[in-house]
C-alpha positions in Angstrom: -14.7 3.8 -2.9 -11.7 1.6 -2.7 -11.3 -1.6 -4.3 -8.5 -2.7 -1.9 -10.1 -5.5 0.7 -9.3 -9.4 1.3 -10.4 -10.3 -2.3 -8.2 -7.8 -3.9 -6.5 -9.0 -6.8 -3.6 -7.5 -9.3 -5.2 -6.1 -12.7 -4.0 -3.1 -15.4 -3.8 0.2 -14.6 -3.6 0.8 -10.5 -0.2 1.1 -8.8 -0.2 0.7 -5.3 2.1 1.9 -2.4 2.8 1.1 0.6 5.2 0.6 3.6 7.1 -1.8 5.1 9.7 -2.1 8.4 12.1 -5.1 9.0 13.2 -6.5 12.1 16.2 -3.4 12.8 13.2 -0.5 12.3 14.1 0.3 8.6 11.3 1.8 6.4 10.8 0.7 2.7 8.5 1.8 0.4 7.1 -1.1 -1.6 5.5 -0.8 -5.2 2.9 -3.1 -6.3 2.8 -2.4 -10.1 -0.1 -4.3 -11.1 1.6 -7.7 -11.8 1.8 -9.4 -7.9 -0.3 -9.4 -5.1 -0.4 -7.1 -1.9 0.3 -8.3 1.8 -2.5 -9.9 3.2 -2.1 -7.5 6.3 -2.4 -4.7 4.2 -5.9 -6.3 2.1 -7.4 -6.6 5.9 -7.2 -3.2 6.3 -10.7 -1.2 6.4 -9.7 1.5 4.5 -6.6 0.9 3.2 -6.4 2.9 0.2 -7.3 6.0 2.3 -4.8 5.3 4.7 -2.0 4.5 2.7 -2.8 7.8 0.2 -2.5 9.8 3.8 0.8 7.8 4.6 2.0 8.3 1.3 1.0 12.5 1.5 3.2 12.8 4.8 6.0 10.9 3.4 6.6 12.7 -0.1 5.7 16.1 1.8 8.6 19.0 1.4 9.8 19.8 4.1 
């Protein structure tokens, strides 16, 4: 079960990724290492965790 949701908050020992796009379609890959907060639009995710772990899969994938 995931622990990501709106009440989220940062503590020790979880590092979370995720993605980001600006306004000109560029992809970033943000880090969250367990000292600031995650997006709100990310925390209102059912399922983030899931999601972003299959994101995350595809992305790192060899090619």
């Amino acid at each position: 079960m995931s622990d990501l949701n709106k009440d989220w908050t940062p503590g020790f020992g979880t590092i979370y990724t995720w993605f980001a796009m600006d306004k000109n379609g560029r992809i970033a890959v943000m880090v969250n290492n367990c000292w600031g907060d995650l997006p709100q639009s990310v925390l209102n995710i059912p399922n983030a965790e899931l999601l972003l772990d299959d994101l995350n899969d595809y992305i790192v994938k060899p090619l």
